[in-house]
C-alpha positions in Angstrom: -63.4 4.4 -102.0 -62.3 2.2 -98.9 -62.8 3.8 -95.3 -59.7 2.3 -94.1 -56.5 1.4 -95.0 -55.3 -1.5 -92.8 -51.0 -2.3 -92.8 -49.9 -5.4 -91.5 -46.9 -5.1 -89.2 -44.4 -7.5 -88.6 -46.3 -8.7 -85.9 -49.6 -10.9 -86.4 -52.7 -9.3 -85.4 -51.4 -5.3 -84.9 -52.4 -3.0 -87.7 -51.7 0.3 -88.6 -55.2 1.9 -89.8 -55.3 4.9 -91.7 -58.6 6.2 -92.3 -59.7 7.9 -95.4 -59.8 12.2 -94.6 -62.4 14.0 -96.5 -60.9 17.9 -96.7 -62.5 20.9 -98.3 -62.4 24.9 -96.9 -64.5 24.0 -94.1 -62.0 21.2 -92.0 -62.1 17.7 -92.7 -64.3 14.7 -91.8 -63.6 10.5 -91.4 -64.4 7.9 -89.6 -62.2 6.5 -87.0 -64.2 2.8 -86.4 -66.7 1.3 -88.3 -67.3 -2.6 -87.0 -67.8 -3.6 -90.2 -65.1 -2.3 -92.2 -62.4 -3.4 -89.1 -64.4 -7.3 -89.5 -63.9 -7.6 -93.2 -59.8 -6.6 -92.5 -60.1 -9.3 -90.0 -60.2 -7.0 -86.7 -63.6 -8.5 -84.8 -63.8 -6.3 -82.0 -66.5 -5.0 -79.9 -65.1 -1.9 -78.1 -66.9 -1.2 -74.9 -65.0 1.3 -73.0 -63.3 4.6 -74.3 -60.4 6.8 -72.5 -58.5 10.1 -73.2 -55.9 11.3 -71.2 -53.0 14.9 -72.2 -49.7 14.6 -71.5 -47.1 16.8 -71.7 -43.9 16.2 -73.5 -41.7 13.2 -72.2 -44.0 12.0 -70.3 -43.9 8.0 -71.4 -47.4 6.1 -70.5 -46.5 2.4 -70.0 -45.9 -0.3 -71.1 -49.5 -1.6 -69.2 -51.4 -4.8 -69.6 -54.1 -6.7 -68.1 -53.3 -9.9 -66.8 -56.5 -12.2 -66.2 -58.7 -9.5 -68.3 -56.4 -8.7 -71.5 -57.7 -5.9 -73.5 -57.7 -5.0 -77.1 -57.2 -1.5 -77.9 -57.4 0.9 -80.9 -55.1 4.2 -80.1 -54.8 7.5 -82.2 -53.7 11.5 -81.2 -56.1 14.0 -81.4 -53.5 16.6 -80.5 -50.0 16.5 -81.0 -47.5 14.1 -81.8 -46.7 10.0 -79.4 -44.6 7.5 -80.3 -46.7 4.2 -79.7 -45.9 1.2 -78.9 -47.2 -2.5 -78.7 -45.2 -5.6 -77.0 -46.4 -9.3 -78.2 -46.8 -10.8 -74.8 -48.9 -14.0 -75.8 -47.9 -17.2 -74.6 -46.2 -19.5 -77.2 -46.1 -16.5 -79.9 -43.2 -16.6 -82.6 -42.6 -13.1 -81.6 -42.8 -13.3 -77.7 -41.0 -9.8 -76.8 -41.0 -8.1 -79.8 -42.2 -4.5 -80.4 -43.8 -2.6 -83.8 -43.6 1.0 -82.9 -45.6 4.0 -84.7 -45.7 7.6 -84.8 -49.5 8.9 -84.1 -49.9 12.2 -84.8 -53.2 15.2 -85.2 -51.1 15.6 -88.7 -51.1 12.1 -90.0 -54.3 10.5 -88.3 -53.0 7.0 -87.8 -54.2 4.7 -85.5 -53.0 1.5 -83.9 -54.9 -1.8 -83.3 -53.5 -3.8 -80.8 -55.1 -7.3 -80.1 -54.9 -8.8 -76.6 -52.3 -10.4 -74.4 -50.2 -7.5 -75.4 -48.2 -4.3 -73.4 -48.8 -1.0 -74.7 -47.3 2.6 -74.1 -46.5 5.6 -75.6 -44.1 8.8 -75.4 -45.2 12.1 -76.1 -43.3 14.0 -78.3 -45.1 17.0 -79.1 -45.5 20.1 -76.3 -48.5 18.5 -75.6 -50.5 15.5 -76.7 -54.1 14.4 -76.3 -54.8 10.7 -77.0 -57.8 8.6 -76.7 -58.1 4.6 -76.8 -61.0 2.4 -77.3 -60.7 -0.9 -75.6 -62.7 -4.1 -75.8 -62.8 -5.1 -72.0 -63.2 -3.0 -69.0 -60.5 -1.7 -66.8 -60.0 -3.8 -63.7 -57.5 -1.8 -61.6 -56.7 -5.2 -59.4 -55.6 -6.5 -62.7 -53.3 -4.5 -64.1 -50.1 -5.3 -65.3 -46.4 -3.5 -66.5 -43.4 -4.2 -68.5 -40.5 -1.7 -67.9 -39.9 0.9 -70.4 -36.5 0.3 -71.2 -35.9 -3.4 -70.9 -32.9 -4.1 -72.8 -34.3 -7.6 -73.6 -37.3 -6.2 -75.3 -34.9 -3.4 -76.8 -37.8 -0.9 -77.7 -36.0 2.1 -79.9 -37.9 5.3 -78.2 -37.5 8.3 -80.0 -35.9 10.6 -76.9 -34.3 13.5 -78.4 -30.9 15.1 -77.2 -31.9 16.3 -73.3 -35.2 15.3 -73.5 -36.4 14.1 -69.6 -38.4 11.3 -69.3 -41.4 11.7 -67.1 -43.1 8.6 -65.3 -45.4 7.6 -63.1 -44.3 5.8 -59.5 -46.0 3.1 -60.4 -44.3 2.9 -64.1 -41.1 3.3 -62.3 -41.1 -0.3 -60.3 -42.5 -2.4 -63.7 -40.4 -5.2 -63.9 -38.5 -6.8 -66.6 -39.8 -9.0 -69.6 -37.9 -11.9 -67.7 -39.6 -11.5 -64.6 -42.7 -11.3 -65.6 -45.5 -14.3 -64.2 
């Protein structure tokens, strides 16, 4: 039985990976990386940093980069319920400023692999959400990088229900624009 189930999406180089769950009366057990497994789908990452972070509900993380130090990330929810979401920015790519978008979720135990030179973010949807990231570079705070949120150019659909109030940071408020971006 394979590990992992890797799903193209309509962008080159971002995969949804669903790992296989082992359940009995006890809980459940599976892996969430194995190098080997990710190398044979094509995904030849070394991670070398982890993060976590809870959010509460509306809060939207993002869209961040990296500009000189690009990272490659693999995301999933350990509690509750994000919309995630990855934004090709690499130079000379046939889908420069598009978006693939994913629910990740305790429940469904997605995750997302998103290859460098790319924006990422995510909205909570749940009460509450924990989410943890591996990443293949370090984090270099003089280096990092935004994309607004709601650029109409990039046209990200975010899953904001009826009166839902979208939290952000200061610094997630002044991103700029897919345009005006260096």
């Amino acid at each position: 039985m394979a590990k992992f189930n890797f799903i193209k999406t309509e962008i080159e180089g971002v995969f949804i990976i669903e790992p296989t769950v082992f359940s009995d009366y006890r809980g459940y057990f599976m892996e969430t990386y194995n190098y080997n497994e990710f190398k044979k789908a094509g995904i030849d990452t070394v991670f070398v940093q982890d993060n976590q972070s809870k959010s509460r509900k509306g809060v939207l993380r993002g869209l961040h980069f990296q500009k000189t130090y690009s990272q490659a990330k693999l995301v999933r929810v350990i509690k509750g319920e994000v919309f995630d979401v990855a934004v090709d920015l690499r130079k000379g790519s046939p889908t420069y400023g598009k978006w693939v978008g994913v629910y990740l979720s305790e429940e469904n135990k997605r995750q997302l692999f998103i290859p460098k030179h790319f924006a990422h973010g995510f909205l909570v949807l749940s009460e509450e959400a924990e989410f943890v990231y591996k990443c293949d570079d370090f984090y270099h705070p003089e280096d990092e990088g935004g994309l607004r949120w709601d650029d109409p150019d990039v046209g990200i659909k975010w899953p904001i229900e009826e009166g839902m109030e979208i939290l952000l940071s200061d610094k997630d408020k002044q991103n700029p624009l897919l345009k005006d971006l260096k």
